[in-house]
Residue frames relative to the residue before (quaternion, step in Angstrom):
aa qw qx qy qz dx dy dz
X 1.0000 0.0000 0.0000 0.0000 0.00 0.00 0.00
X 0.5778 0.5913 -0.4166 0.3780 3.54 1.05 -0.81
X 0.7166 0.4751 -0.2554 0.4423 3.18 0.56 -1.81
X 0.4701 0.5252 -0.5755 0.4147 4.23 0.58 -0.59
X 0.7403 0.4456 -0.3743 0.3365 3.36 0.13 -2.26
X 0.7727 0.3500 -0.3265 0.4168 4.23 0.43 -0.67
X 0.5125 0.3615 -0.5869 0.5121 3.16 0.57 0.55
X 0.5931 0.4871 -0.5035 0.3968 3.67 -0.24 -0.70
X 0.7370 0.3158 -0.2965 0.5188 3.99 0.65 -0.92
X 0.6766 -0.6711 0.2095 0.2190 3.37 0.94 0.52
X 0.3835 0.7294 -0.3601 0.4372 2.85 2.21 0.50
X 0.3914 -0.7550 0.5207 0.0749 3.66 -0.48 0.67
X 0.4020 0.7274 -0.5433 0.1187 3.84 -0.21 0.00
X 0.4136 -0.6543 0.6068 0.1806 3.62 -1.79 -0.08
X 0.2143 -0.7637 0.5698 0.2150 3.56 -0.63 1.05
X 0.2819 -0.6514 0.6924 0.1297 3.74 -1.07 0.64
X 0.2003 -0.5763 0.6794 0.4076 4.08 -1.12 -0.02
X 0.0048 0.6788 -0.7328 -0.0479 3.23 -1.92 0.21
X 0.9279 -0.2683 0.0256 0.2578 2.88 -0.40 1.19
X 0.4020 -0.5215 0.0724 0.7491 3.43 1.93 0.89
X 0.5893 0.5496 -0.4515 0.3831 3.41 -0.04 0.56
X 0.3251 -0.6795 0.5980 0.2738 4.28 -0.91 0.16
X 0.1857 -0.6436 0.7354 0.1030 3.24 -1.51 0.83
X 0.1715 -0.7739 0.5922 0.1448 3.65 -0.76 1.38
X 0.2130 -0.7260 0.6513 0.0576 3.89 -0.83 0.52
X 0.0149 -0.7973 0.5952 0.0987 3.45 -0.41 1.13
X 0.6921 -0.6426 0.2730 0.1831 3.80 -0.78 0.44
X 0.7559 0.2496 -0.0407 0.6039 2.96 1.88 -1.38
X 0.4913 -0.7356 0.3995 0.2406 3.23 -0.16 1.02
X 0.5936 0.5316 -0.3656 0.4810 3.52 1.45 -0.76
X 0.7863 0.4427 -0.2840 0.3244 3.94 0.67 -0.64
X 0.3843 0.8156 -0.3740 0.2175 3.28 1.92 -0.50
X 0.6427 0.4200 -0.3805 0.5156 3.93 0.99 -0.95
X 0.7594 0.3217 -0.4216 0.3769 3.81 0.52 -0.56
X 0.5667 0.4262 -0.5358 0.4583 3.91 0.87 0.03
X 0.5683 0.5773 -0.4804 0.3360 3.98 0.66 -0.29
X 0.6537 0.5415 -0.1754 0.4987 3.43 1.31 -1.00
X 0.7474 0.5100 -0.1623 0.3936 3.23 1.13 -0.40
X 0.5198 0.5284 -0.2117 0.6370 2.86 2.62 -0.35
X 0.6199 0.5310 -0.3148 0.4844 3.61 0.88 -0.18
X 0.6424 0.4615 -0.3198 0.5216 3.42 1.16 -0.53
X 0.5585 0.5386 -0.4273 0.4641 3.58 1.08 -0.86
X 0.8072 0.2798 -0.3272 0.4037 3.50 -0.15 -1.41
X 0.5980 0.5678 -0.4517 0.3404 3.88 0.77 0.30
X 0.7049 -0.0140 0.0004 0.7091 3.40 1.56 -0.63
X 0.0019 0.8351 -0.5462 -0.0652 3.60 -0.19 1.02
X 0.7154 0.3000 -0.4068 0.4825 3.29 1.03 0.16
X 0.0326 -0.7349 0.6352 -0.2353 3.76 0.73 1.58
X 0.4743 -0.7013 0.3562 0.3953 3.41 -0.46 0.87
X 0.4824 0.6644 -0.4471 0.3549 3.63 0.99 -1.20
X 0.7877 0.4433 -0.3099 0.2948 3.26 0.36 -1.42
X 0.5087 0.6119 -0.3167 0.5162 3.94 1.83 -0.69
X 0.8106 0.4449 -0.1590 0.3461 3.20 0.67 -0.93
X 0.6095 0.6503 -0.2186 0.3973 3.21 1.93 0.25
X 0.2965 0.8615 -0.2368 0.3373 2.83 2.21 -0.10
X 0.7136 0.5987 -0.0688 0.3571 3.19 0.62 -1.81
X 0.7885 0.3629 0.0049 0.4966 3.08 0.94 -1.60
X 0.5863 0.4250 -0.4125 0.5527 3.61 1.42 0.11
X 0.6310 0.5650 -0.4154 0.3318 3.04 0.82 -0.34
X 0.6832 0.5745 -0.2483 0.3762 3.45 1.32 -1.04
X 0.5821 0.6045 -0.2737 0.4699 3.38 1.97 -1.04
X 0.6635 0.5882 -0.1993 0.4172 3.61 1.30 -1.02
X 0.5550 0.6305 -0.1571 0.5193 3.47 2.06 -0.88
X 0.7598 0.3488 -0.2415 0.4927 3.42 1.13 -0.95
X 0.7905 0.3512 -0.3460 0.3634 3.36 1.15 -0.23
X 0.3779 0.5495 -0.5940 0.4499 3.47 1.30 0.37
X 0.6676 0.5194 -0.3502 0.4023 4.38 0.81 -0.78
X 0.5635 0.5002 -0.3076 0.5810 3.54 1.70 -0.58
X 0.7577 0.0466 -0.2767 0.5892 4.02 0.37 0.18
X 0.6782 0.2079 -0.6660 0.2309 3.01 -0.22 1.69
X 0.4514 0.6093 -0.4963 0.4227 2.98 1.13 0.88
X 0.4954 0.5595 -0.3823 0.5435 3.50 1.52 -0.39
X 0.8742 0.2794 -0.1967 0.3451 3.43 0.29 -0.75
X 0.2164 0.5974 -0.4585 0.6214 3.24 1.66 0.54
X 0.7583 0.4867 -0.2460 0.3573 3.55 0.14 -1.15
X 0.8566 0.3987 -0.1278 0.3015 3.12 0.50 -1.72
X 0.3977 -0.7506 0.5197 0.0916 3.35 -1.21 0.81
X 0.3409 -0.7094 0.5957 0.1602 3.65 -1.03 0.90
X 0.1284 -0.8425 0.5204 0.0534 3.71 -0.69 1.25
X 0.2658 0.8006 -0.4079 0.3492 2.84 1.18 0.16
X 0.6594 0.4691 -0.2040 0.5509 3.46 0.93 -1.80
X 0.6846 0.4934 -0.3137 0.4353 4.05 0.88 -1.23
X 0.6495 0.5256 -0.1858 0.5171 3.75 0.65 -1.02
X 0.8694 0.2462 -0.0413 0.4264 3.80 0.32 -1.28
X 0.7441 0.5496 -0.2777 0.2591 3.22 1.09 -0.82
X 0.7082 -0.2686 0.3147 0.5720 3.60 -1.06 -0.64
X 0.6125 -0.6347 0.3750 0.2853 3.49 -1.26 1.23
X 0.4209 0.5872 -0.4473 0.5272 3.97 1.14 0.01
X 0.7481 0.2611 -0.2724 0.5458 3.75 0.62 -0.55
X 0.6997 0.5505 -0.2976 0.3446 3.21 0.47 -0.08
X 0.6766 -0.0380 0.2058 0.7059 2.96 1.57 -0.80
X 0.6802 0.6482 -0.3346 -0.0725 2.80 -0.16 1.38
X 0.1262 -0.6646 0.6835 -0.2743 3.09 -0.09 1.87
X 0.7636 0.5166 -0.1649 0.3505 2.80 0.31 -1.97
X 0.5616 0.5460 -0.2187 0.5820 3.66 1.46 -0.77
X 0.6013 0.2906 -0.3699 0.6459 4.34 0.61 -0.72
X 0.7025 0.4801 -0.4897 0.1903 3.47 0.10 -0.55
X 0.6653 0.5011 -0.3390 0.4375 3.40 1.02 -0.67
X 0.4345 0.7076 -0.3555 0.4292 3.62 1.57 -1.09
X 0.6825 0.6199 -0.2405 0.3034 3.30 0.54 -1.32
X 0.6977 0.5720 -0.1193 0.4145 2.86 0.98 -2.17
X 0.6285 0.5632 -0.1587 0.5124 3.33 0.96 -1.15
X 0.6248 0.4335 -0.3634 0.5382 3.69 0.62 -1.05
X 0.7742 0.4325 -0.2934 0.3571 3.67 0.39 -1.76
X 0.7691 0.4146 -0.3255 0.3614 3.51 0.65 -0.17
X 0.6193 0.3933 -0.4616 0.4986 3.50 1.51 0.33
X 0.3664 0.6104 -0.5432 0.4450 3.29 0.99 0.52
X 0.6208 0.5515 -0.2454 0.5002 3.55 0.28 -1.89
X 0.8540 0.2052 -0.2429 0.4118 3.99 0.80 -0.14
X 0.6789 0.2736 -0.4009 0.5510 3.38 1.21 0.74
X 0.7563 0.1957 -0.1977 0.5922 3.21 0.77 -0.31
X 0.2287 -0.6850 0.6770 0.1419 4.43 0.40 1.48
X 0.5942 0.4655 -0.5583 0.3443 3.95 -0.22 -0.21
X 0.6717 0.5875 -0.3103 0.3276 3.71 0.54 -0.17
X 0.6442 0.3161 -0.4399 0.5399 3.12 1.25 0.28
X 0.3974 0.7053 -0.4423 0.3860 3.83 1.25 0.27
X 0.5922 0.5632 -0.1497 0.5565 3.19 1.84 -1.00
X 0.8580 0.1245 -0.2056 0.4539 3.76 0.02 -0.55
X 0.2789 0.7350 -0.5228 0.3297 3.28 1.19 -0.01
X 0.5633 -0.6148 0.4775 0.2767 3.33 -1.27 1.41
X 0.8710 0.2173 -0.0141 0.4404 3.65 1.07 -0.97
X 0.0055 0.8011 -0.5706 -0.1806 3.98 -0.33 -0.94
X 0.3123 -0.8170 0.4821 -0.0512 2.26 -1.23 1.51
X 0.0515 0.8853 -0.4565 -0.0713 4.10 0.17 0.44
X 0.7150 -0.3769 0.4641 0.3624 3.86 -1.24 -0.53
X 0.2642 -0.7331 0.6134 0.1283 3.56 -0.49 1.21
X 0.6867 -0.3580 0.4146 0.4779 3.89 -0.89 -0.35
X 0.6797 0.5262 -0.3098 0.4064 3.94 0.79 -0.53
X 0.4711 -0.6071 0.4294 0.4744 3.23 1.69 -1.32
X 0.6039 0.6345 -0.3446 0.3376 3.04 1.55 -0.10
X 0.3100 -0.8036 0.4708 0.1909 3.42 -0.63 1.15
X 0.1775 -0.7760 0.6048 -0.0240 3.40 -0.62 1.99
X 0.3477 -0.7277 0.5593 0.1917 3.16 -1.60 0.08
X 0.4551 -0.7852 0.3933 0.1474 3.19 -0.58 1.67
X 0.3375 -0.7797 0.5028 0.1591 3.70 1.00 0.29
X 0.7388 -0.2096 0.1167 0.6297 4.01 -1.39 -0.28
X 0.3684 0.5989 -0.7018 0.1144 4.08 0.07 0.04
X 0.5535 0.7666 -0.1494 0.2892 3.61 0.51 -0.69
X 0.8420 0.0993 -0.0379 0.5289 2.50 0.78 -1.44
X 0.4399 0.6447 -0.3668 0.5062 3.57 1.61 0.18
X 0.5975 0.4925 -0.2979 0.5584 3.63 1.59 -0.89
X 0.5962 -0.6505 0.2940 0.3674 4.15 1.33 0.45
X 0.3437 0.7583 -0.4773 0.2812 3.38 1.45 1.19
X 0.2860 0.9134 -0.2545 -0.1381 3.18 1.39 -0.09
X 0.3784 0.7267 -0.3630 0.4438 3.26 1.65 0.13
X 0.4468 0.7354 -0.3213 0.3954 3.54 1.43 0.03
X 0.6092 0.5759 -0.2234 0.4974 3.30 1.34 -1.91
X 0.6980 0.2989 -0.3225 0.5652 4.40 0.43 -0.87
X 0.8020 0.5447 -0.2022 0.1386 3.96 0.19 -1.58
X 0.1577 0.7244 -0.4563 0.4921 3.06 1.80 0.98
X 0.6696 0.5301 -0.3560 0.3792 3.74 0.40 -1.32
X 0.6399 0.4863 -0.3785 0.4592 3.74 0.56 -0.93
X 0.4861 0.7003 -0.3814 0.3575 3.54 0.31 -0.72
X 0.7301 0.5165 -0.4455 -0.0417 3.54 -1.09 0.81
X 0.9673 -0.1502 0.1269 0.1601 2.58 -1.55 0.26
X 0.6993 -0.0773 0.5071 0.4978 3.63 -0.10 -0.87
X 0.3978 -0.8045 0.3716 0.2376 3.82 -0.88 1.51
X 0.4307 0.5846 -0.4823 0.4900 3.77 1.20 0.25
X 0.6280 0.5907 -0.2882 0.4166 3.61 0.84 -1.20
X 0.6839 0.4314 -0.3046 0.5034 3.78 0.96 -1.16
X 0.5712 0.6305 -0.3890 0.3533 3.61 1.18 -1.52
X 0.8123 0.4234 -0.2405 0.3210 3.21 0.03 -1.47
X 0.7306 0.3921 -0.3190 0.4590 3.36 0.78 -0.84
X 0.4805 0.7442 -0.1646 0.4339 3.79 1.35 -0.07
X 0.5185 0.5059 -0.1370 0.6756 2.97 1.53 -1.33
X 0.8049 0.3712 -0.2785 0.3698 3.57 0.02 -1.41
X 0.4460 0.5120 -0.3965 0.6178 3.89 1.17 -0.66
X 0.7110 0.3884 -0.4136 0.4154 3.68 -0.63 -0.33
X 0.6842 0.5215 -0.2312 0.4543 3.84 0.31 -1.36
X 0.7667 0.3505 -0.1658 0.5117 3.59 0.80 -2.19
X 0.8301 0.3630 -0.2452 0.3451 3.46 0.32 -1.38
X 0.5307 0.6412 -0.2549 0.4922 3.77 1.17 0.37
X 0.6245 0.5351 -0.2157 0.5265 2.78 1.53 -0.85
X 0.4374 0.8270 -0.0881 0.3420 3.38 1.36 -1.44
X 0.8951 0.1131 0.0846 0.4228 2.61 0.07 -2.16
X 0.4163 0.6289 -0.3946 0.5248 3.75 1.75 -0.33
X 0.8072 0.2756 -0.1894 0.4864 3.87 0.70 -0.89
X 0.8493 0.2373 -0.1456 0.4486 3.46 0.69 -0.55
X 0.7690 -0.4605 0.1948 0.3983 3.60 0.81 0.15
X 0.4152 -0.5044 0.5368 0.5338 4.16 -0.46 -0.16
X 0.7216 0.5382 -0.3346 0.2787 3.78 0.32 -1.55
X 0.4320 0.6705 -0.3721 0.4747 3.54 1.47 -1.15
X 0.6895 0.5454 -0.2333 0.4156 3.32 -0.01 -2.43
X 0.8849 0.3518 -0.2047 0.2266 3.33 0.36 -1.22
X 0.5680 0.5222 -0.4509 0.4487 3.37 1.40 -0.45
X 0.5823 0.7164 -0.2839 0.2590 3.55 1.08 -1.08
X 0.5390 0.5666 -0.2502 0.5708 3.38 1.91 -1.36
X 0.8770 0.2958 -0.2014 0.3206 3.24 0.22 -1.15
X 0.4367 0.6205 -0.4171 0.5004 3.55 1.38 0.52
X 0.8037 0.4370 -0.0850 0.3947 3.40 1.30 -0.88
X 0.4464 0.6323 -0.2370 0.5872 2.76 2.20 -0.24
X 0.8347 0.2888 -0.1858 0.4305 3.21 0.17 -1.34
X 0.7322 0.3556 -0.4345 0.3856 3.58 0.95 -0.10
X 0.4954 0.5628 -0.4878 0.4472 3.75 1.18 -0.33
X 0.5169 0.5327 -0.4661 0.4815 4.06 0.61 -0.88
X 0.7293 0.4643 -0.2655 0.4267 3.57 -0.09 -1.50
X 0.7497 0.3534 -0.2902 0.4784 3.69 -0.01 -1.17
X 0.6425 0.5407 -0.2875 0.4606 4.01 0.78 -0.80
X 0.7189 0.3450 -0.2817 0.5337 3.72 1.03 -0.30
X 0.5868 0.3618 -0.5867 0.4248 3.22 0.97 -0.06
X 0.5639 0.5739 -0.4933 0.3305 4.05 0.72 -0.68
X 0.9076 -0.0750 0.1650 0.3786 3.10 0.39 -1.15
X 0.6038 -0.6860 0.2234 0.3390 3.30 1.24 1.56
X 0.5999 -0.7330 0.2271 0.2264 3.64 -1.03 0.34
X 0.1489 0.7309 -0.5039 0.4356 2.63 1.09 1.54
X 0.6550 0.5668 -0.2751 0.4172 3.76 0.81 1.25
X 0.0263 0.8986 -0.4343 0.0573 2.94 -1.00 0.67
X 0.4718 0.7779 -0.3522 0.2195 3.71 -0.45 0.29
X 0.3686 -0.5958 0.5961 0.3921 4.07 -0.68 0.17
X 0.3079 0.7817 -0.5296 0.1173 3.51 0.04 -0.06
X 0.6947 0.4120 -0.1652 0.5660 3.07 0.85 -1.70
X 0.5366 0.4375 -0.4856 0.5337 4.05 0.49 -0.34
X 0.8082 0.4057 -0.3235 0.2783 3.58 0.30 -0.88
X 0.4648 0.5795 -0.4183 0.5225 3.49 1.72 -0.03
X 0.4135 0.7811 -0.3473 0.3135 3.78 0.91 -0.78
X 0.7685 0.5610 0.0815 0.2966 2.18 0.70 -2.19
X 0.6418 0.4430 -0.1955 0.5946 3.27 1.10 -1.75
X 0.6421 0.5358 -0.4176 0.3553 4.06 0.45 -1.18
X 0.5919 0.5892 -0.2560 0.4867 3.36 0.99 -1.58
X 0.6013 0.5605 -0.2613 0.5060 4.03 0.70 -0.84
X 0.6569 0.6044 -0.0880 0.4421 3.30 0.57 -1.54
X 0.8791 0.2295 -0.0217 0.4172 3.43 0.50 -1.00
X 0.4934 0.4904 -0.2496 0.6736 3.23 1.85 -0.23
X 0.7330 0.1846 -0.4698 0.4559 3.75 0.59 0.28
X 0.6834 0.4649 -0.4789 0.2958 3.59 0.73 0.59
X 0.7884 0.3724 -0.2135 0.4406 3.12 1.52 -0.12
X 0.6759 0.2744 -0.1135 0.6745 2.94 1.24 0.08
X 0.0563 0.8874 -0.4552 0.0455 3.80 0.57 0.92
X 0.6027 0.5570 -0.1942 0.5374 3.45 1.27 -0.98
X 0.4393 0.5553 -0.4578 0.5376 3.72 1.42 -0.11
X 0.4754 -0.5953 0.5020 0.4094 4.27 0.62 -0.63
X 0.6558 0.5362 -0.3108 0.4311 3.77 0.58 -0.84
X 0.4351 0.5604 -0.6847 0.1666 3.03 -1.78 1.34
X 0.4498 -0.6649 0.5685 0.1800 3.04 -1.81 0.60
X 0.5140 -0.6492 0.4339 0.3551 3.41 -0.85 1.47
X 0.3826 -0.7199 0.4490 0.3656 3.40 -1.25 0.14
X 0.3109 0.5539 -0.6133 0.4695 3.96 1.03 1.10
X 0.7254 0.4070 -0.3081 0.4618 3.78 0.80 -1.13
X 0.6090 0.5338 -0.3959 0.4329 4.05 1.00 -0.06
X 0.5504 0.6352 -0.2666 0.4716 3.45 1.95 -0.96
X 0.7638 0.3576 -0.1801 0.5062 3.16 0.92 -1.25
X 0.5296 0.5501 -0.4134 0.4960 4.06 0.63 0.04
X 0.6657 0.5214 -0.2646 0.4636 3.72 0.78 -1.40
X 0.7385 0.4291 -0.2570 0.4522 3.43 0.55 -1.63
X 0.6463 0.4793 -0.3918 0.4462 4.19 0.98 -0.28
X 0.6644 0.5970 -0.2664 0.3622 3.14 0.94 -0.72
X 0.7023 0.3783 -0.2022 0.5681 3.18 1.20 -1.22
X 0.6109 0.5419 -0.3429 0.4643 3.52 1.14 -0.12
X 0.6165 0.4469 -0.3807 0.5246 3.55 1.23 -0.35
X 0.5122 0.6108 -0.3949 0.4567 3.85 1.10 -0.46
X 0.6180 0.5045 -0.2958 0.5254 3.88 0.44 -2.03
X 0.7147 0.5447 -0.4191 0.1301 3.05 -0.23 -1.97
X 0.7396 0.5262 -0.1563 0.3895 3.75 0.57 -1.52
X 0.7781 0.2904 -0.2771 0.4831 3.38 1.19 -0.40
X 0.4797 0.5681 -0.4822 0.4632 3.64 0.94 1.20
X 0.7662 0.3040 -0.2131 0.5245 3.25 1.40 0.26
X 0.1757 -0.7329 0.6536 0.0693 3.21 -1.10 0.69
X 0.2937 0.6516 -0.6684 0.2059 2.88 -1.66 1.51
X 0.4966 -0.7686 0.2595 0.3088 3.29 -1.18 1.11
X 0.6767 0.4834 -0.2337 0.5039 3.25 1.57 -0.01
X 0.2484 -0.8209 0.4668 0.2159 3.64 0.45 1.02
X 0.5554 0.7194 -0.2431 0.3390 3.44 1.20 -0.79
X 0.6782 0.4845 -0.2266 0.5040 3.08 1.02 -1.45
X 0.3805 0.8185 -0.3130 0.2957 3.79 1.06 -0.55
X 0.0143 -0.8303 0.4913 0.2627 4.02 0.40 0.51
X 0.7449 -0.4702 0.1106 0.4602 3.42 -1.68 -0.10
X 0.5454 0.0205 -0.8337 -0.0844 2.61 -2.13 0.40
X 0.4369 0.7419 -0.4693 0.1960 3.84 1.44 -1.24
X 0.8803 0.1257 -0.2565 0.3787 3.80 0.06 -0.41
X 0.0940 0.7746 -0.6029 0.1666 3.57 0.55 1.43
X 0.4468 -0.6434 0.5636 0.2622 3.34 -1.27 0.59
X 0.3137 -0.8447 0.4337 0.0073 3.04 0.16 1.37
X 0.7312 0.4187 -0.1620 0.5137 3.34 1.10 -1.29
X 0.7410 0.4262 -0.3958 0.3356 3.34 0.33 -0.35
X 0.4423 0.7217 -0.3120 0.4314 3.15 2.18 -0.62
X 0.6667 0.4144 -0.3034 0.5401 3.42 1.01 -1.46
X 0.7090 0.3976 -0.4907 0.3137 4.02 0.24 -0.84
X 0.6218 0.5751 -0.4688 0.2506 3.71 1.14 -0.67
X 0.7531 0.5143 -0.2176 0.3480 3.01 0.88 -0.88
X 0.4220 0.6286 -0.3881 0.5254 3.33 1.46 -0.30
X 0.5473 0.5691 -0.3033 0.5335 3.97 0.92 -1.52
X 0.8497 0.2822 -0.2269 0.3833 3.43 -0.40 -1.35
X 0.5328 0.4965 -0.4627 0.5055 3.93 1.08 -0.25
X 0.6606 0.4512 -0.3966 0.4502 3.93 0.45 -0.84
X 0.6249 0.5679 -0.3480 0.4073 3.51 0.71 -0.83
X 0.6226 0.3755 -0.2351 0.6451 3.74 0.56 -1.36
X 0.7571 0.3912 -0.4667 0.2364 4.00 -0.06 -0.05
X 0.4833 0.6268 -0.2324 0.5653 3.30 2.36 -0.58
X 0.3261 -0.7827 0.4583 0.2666 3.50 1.36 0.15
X 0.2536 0.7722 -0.5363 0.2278 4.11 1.52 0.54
């Protein structure tokens, strides 16, 4: 009964047994002289009504806060698992995304229909034999998984490595500090407009995360100069090495001449454009401080 009446006055404490007797422990050192005073009255008249009448109402105070921590813990979240754990928890989007990339491109080598499938476009045999390219028909006919599924696509295992490597480093980074949803709108802003701008350059014959992964780096890049106290930036070896590919995928193509630009290995047929829209994306993003 004691301990109800001090909770009800908002005194908190813990009973211990000692020896058929209770040890009361009050919590706040400021309230200890009035629960001491309040124990002297008890053992002088424990059945003082106050103290009967305190029953009820601890009980109701003790009811709402067992409903107040499980709603906390409903709530609450171990980081431990986000911070320490396997990169799937840590990141993961950023973790299926590479999965993906990997799956879609050993497909694309046992089974070559699969890039016939995510290709941004398709491309068949007019009446002449000439092999045209069927632009947004596709996807206007409700392929629309076409417009993002370019990114899985590549090339040749340096081509998956590198851009693989970067997802892990950038898109981990990303999402450990700023959310999966962040990560994701950002991909898909950079997806769907590098795809788009890259077929108009050079039709849909392409493929690669690259241009998500510029997105990515710009968005880095600009979020540690404006917005430093957010954690995020890109070292400036990794700003050396983004700049110098980029501008190297620009030069590269115009030291050679050939009528088939296509036929051109790597750096000559980088997607240049979707490179430039990702990174444009991820620079607006890191300047919106999002």
């Amino acid at each position: 009964m004691l301990a109800d009446h001090l909770l009800t006055l908002n005194i908190t404490t813990k009973l211990e047994p000692r020896a058929g007797a209770w040890a009361v422990w009050v919590h706040r050192e400021d309230r200890v002289a009035e629960a001491r005073a309040l124990l002297d009255d008890f053992e002088r008249n424990p059945n003082d009504p106050r103290f009967q009448a305190s029953a009820k109402t601890a009980r109701e105070i003790r009811k709402q806060a067992e409903q107040t921590e499980k709603a906390y813990q409903k709530r609450a979240r171990d980081l431990r698992d986000r911070w320490e754990g396997a990169m799937y928890l840590r990141a993961p989007l950023a973790f299926w995304l590479i999965i993906l990339s990997v799956a879609v491109t050993l497909l694309m080598k046992f089974y070559p229909p699969t890039r016939y499938w995510l290709a941004f476009s398709v491309r068949v045999r007019d009446e002449s034999g000439s092999i045209i390219d069927t632009g947004f028909a596709a996807i206007q006919d409700g392929q629309v998984w076409r417009i993002i599924t370019p990114i899985f696509l590549h090339f040749g295992i340096f081509h998956l490595f590198f851009n693989m490597t970067a997802m892990r480093y950038l898109g981990e980074q990303v999402e450990m500090r700023k959310g999966t949803w962040r990560l994701a709108l950002i991909c898909l802003v950079a997806a769907i407009g590098g795809n788009i701008g890259e077929f108009y350059k050079s039709g849909g014959a392409f493929g690669g995360m690259s241009g998500v992964v510029y997105s990515l780096a710009g968005y880095l890049w600009v979020k540690g100069h404006t917005d430093p106290a957010d954690g995020l930036r890109l070292s400036e070896r990794s700003v050396q090495w983004m700049l110098g590919w980029f501008l190297l995928g620009i030069i590269a193509p115009l030291t050679v001449v050939s009528e088939n630009p296509a036929s051109l290995g790597f750096p000559y047929n980088m997607a240049n454009v979707a490179h430039g829209v990702g990174l444009g994306v991820g620079m607006v993003f890191g300047l919106l401080r999002f």
